[in-house]
C-alpha positions as CSV (number, residue, x, y, z in Angstrom):
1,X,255.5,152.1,73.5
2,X,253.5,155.0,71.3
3,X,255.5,153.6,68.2
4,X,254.5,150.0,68.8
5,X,250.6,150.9,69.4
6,X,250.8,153.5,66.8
7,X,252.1,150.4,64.2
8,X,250.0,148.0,65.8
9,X,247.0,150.4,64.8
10,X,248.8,151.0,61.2
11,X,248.8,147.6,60.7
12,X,244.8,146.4,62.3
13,X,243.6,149.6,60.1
14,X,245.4,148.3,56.4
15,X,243.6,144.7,57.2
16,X,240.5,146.1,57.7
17,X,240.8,148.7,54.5
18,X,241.3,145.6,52.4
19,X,238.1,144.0,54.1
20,X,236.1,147.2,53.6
21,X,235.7,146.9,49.8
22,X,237.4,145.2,46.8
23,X,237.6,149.6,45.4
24,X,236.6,153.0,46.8
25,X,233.3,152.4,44.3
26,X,232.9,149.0,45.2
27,X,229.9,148.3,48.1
28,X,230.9,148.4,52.0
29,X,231.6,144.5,52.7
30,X,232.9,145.3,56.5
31,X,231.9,147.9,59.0
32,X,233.4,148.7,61.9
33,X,231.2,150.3,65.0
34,X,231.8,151.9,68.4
35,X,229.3,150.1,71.1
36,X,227.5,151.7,73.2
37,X,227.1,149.9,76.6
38,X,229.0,147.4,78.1
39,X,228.3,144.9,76.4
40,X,232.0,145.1,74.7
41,X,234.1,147.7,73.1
42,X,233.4,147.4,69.0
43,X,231.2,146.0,66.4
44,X,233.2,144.0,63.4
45,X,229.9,143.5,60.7
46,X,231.2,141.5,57.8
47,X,228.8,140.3,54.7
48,X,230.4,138.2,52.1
49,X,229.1,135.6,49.5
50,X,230.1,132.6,50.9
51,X,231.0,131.2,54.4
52,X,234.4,130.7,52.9
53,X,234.9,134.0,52.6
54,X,233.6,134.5,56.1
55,X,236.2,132.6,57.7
56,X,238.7,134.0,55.4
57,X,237.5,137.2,57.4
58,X,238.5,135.4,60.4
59,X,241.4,134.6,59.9
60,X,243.4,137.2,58.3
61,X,241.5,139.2,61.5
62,X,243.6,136.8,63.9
63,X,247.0,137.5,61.9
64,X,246.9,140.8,63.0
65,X,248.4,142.0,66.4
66,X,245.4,143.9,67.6
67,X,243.4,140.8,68.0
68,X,246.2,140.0,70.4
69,X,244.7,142.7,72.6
70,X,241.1,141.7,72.0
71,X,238.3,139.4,73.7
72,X,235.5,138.3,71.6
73,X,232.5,138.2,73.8
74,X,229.8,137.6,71.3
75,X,229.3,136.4,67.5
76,X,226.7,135.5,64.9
77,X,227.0,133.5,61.6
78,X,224.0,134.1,59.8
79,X,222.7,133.7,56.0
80,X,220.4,136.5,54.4
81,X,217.4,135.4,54.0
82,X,214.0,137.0,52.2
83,X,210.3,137.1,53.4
84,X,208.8,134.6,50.7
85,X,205.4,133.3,52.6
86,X,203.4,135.1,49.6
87,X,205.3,134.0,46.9
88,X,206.0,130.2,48.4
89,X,202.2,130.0,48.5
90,X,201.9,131.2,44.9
91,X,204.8,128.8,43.8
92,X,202.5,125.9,45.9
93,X,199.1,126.7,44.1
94,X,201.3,126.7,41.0
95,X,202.1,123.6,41.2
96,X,199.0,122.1,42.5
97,X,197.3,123.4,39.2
98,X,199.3,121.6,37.3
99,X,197.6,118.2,38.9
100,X,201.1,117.6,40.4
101,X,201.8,114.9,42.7
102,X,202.8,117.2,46.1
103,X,206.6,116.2,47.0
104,X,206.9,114.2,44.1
105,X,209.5,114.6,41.5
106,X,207.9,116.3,39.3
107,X,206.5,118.7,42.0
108,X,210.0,119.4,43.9
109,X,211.8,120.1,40.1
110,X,208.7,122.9,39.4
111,X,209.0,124.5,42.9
112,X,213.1,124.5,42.3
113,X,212.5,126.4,39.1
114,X,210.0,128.6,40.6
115,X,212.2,129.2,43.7
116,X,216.0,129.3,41.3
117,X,214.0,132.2,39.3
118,X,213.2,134.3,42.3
119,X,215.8,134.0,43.6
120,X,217.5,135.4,40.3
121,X,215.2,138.4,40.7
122,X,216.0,138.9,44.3
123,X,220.0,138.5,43.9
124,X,220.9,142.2,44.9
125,X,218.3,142.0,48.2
126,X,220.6,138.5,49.0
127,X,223.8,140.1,48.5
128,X,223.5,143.1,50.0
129,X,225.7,145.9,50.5
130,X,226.5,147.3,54.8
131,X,224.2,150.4,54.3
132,X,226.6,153.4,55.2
133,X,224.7,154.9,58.1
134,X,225.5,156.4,61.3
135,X,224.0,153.6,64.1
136,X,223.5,149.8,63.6
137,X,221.4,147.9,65.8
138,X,221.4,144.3,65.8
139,X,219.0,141.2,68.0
140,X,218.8,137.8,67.5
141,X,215.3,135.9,67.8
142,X,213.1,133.0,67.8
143,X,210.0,132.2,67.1
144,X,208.3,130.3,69.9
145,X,207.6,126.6,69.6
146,X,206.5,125.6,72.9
147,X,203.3,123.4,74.0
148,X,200.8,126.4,74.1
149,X,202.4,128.5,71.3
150,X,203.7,126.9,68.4
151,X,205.0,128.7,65.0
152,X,206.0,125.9,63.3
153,X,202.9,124.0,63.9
154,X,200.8,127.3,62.5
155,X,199.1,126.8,58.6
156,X,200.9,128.4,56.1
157,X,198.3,130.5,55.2
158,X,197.6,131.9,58.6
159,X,201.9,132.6,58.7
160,X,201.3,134.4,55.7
161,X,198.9,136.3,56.8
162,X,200.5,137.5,60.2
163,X,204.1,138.3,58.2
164,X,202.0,140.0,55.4
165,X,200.8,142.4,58.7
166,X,204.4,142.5,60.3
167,X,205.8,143.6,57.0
168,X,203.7,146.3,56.5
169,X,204.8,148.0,60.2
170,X,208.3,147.6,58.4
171,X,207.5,149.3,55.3
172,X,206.6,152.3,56.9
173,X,209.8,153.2,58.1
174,X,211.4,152.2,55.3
175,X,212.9,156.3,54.8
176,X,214.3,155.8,58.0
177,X,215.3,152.2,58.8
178,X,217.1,149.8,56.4
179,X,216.5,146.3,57.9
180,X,218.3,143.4,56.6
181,X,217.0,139.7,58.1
182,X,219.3,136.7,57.8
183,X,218.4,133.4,58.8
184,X,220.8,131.1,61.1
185,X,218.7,127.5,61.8
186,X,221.9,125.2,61.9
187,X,224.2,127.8,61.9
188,X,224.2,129.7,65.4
189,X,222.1,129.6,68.3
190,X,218.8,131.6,67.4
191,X,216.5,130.9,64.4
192,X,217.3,134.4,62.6
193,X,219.5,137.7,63.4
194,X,218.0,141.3,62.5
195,X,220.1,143.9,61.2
196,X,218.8,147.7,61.6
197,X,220.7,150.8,60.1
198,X,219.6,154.1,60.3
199,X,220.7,158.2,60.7
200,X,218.7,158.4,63.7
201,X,218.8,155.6,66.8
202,X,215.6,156.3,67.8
203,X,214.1,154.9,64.8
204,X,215.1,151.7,66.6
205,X,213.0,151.7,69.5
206,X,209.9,153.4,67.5
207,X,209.9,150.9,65.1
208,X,210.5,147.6,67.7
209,X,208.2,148.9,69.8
210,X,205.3,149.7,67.3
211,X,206.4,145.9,66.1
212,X,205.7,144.4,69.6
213,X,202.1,145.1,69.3
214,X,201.3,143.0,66.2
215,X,200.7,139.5,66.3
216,X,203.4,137.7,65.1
217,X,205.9,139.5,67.5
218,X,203.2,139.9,70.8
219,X,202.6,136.2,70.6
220,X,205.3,134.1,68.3
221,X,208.3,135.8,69.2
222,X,211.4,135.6,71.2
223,X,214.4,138.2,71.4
224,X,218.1,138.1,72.7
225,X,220.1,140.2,73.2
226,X,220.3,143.5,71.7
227,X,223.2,145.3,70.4
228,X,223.9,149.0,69.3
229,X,226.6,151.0,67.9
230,X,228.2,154.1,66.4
231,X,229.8,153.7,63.1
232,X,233.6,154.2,63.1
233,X,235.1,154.9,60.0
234,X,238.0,152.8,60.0
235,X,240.7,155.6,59.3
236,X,239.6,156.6,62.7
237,X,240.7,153.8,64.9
238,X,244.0,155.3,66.4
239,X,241.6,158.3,67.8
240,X,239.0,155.9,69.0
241,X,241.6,154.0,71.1
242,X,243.1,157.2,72.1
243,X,239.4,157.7,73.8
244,X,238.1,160.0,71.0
245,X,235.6,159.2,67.7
């Protein structure tokens, strides 16, 4: 029995090497995390360029025996997403200097070049690495939408304004807390998932809760569930499932 876990573990910790990184200089592309809780068992974070890829994740995952002895009991797809109120505005007053037609042809082709050039700029904050920290802490959200309280019915300006604020509480812990927001409207069932990495947990709750208090969270904002976790290395799974990190 100890030599088929022991190659059952050989084999789940060679799939997930190759997942890791393309080279040992390459960026961390999947993590693997002990939760804490029970909420389940481990964390599998995967970022790849494409949703191809993603699946591709999948998939080799299920060829392995391991997943035979595994229950899934929660997932997210999500796409990484930046913060662009202030530079969707600029882009907007752009074009409206210009004397273009709003939504018209000529208007959607200069906001696609304004937005294709950004994006350029931005490529290594869209395609980002799994920082290599000690805790992950992940929560979905929403923003609210209701009859009372409604985002999506907010002026843009007044959006801006409030995320402007919100990302300012962000910036301050930026020595302690990567953050890394993906967007998942038509892909899963919140509006964006929330991806938190730091040395020290309670940088978590510190920063969440000093969030709470600002506008857009105290009156725009919905949360799921949240999940936390302990960062395995994955050479270590045979201890871990022995019982020890």
């Amino acid at each position: 029995m100890d030599g088929d876990r022991n190659a059952i573990c050989a084999e789940a910790v060679a799939a997930l090497r190759s997942m890791e990184r393309t080279t040992a200089e390459a960026p961390i592309r999947t993590a693997l995390y002990s939760q804490l809780g029970h909420k389940g068992d481990l964390i599998l974070v995967h970022f790849r360029d494409s949703l191809d890829e993603l699946n591709q994740v999948e998939l080799a995952l299920a060829q392995t025996r391991l997943y035979d002895f595994l229950t899934q009991v929660h997932s997210y797809v999500s796409v990484v997403e930046l913060g662009l109120y202030e530079s969707t505005r600029k882009t907007y007053e752009a074009a409206a200097a210009k004397a273009l037609e709003p939504n018209s042809p000529q208007w959607n082709a200069d906001v696609e070049a304004s937005l294709t050039r950004a994006a350029e700029a931005m490529k290594p904050r869209l395609f980002p690495a799994i920082p290599d920290t000690k805790y992950l802490c992940f929560y979905p959200m929403d923003r609210k939408r209701g009859e009372q309280v409604n985002w999506y019915t907010v002026p843009l300006a007044d959006r801006q304004r409030m995320m402007h604020d919100h990302g300012l509480i962000g910036r301050r812990y930026g020595d302690r807390v990567r953050q890394i927001i993906s967007g998942s409207i038509g892909m899963d069932d919140w509006e964006w998932g929330v991806d938190l990495f730091a040395e020290d947990p309670v940088a978590f709750k510190k920063l969440i809760y000093e969030m709470r208090f600002d506008e857009v969270s105290a009156v725009y904002a919905l949360f799921g569930q949240f999940f936390i976790g302990l960062r395995l290395p994955i050479d270590n799974l045979a201890h871990w499932l022995a019982g020890r990190l």
